[in-house]
N, C-alpha and C positions, 0 to 999 in steps of 0.2 A: 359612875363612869359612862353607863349607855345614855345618861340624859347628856353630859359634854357635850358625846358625840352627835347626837341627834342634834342638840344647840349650835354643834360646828357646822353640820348641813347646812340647817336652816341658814346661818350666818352666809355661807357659801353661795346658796341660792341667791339669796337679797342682792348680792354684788355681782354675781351675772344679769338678773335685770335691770341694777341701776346701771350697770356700763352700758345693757342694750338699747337704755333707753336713750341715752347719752348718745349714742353712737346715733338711733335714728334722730334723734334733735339736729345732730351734726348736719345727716345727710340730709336733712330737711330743711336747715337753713342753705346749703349749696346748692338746692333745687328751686329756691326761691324765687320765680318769677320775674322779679323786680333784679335780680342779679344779671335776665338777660338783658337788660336796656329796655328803650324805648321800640315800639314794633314802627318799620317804616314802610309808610302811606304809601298808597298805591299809584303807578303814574300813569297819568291819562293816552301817553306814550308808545311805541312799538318799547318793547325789550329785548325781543329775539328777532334771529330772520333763519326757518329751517332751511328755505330751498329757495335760490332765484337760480331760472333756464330761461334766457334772453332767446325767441327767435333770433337770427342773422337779422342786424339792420345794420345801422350808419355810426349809429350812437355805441353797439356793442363793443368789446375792450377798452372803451373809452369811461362808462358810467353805469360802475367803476372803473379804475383803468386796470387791465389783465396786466401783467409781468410774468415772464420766465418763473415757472417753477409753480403757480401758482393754482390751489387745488379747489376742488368744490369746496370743500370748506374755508377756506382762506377767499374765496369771494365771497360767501355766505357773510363772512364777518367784515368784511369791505363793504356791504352793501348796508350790516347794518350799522358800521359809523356813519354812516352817510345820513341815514332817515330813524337813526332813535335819539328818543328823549326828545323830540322834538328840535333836532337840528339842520332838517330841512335841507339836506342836502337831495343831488338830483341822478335817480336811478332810471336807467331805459331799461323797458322792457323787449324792445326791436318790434320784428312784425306782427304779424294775428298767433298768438298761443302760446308765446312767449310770457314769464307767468314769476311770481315772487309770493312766498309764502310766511308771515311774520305773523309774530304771536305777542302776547302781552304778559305782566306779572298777575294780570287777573283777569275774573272775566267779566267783559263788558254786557252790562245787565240792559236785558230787552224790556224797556218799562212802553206799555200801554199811549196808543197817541201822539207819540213826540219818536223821532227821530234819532238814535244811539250814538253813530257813531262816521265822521269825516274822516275820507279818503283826500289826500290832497296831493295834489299835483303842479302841474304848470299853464292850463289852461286859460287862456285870456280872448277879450275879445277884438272884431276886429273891425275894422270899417266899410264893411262890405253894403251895398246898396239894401239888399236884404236885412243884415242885423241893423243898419242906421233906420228901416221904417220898421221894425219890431217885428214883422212876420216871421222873422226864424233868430236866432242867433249864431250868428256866424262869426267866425275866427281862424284861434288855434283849438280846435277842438278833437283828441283823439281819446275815443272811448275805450274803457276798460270794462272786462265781463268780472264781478265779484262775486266772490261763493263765502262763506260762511261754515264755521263748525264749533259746535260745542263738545268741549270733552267730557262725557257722559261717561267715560269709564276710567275716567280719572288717571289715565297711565300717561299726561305730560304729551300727548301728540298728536296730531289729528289722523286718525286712521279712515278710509277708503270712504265707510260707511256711515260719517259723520258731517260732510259735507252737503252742503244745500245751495241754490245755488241764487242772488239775489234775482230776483224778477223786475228789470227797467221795462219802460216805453215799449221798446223795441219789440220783446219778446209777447208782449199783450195786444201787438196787432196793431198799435196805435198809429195814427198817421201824423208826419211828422209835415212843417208849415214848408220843406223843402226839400220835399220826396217827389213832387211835381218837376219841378227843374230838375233835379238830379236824373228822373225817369228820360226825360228829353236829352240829355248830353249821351246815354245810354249805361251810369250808372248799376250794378245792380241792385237791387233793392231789397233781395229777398234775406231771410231770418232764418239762419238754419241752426237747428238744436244738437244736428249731429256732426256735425263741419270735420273734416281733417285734414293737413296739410302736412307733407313731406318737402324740407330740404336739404338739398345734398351737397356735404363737404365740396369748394374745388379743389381740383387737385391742386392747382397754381394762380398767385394771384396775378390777376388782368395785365397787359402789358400795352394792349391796342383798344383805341374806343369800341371796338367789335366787341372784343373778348367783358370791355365793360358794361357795356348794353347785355351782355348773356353772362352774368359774375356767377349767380347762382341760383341754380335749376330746381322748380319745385313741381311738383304734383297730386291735387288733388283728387277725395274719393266723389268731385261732382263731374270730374269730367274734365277737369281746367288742366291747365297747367304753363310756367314762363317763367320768368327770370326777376330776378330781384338786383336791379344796375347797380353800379358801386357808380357815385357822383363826385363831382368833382371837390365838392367841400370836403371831404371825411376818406381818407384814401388809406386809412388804417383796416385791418381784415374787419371785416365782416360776422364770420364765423364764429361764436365765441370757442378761443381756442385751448380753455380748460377742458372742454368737450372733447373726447380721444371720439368717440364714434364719425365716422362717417355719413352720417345724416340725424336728422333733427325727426321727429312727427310731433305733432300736436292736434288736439282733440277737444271740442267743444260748440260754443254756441258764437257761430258766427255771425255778427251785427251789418245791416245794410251800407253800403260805401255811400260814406261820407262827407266825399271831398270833390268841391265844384271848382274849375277854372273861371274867373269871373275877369279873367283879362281876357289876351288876345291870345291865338296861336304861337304868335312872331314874340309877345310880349307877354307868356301866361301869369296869371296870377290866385295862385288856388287860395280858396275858403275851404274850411274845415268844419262842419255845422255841427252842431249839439244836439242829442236825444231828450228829450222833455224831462225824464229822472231815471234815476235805477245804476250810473255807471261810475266808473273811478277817469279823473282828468275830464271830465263834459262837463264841467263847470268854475267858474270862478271860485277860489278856494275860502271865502270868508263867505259865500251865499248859499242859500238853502237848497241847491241843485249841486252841491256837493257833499250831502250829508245824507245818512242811510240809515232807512227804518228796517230794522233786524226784521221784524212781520212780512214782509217782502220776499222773504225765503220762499221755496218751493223744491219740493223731492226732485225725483228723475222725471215724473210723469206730468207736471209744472201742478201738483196739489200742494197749496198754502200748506207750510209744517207752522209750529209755534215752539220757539226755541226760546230755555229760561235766559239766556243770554249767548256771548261766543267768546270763545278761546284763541279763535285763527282765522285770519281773511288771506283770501290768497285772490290776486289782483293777476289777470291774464289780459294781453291785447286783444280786443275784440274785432277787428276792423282788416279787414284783409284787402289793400288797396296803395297803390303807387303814384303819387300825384307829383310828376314830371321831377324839376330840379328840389322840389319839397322833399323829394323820397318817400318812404313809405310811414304809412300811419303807423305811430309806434307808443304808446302808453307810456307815460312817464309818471312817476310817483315820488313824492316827498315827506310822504309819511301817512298816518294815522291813526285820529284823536278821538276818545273816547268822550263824548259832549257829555255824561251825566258827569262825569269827574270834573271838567271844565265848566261845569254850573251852565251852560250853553243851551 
């Protein structure tokens, strides 16, 4: 009788491990790999957009267009139908520091020697006596300052201390073939690393060419400070008016003005000239002065870093300047391409 019994155990055991095993068989073919599909490739593309804050320009509620109701995040996702996947749609940044922060599904790898990754825009050029004899190039040229971040702690965002910032022309001192002219018309020229500018909500908009000559009042930590006109093309606010606050600041590296009249007083006709490399919109967007060498980076105290690649570019107006019925310098962007994915 005690061997049955012992014999029934045993029997009893055997079929709790064949069922376990059965059971792990099970759960191992439902985990099988190949049941999630295919993995899909990565796009050379923006994917996301965390944050676009347009200085006040001409172009703002327009590009995007703002609508009642409409919150930071609902232009955030406005902004990026506009310029992901590659569908080239057209976003203003407004004036100097005005700024757009877009991210990718991967990150674009900083490879040695070759240039990573195009910023594109709307930059073209122009027929200016200067760009027709090669000395400068001149157009529609308004520069963008780009910063750079790798996500180094993996938490999906670009946090404070991760950003870098790229190093153009500009900021390396370099003289440009139409800093000469521009110094004669009385231009500023200078490169500032710490620049900040205030604008302030109006209470009402313009009603008299006075009131539009003085739309919205701004003031700087150099001393400056004037108006930003509302012109006659664009007569939509100014202000972007998702913004409940009261005034704007911005903070950064402010780039040498620009923009020459190369008419007449009675008859002006501004050019907008380009920086030799380093910016977003300074260049034609199919040529090699619109494409960025990640190595280019530099900390806060402008020392070269070496980044394994980047997660997030964030594109701000670099250009602080009002060139008559042109309006002011304002960055525009249409996206941007990761060149190694693009075999480029």
């Amino acid at each position: 009788m005690k061997k049955k019994i012992i014999c029934l155990a045993d029997r009893l055991l055997w079929m709790v491990l064949l069922c376990g095993g059965l059971l792990s068989a099970c759960r191992n073919e439902k985990e099988d790999p190949m049941e999630k599909g295919p993995e899909v490739p990565a796009t050379p593309y923006i994917t996301k957009v965390l944050e676009f804050v347009p200085c006040p320009g001409q172009f703002v509620n327009v590009l995007p267009e703002f609508k009642e109701g409409d919150t930071q995040e609902t232009m955030n996702q406005k902004v990026l139908e506009l310029i992901e996947n590659n569908k080239r749609g057209l976003v203003s940044l407004g004036g100097f520091g005005g700024y757009v922060v877009v991210g990718f599904d991967h990150t674009i790898e900083n490879k040695p020697g070759s240039r990573d990754f195009r910023v594109l825009g709307n930059a073209f050029n122009g027929n200016s006596s200067a760009a027709a004899s090669g000395t400068a190039k001149g157009g529609s040229y308004e520069p963008g300052v780009i910063l750079v971040a790798y996500d180094k702690n993996g938490n999906g965002k670009p946090d404070a201390d991760e950003w870098y910032e790229i190093q153009g022309s500009a900021q390396k001192g370099e003289v440009e073939p139409w800093y000469a002219e521009a110094k004669e018309v009385g231009n500023d020229l200078h490169c500032y690393s710490d620049y900040e500018i205030t604008y302030y909500k109006p209470k009402a908009e313009p009603k008299t060419e006075e009131e539009e000559a003085q739309y919205i009042h701004w003031t700087d930590n150099k001393g400056g400070e004037g108006y930003l006109p509302k012109n006659e093309y664009h007569r939509q606010p100014y202000f972007p008016q998702w913004i409940q606050s009261d005034r704007l600041t911005f903070k950064g590296t402010r780039l040498p003005q620009n923009g020459l009249n190369h008419g007449t007083e009675e008859a002006p006709y501004f050019v907008l000239f380009s920086f030799a490399y380093g910016y977003a919109d300074n260049a034609v967007n199919d040529t090699e002065g619109a494409c960025i060498d990640i190595d280019w980076a530099v900390d806060a105290h402008g020392n070269a870093v070496h980044l394994p690649g980047v997660d997030f570019v964030k594109i701000y107006t670099g250009v602080h300047q009002v060139n008559g019925w042109l309006g002011e310098c304002s960055t525009e962007v249409m996206g941007v391409e990761d060149l190694h994915l693009l075999k480029n």
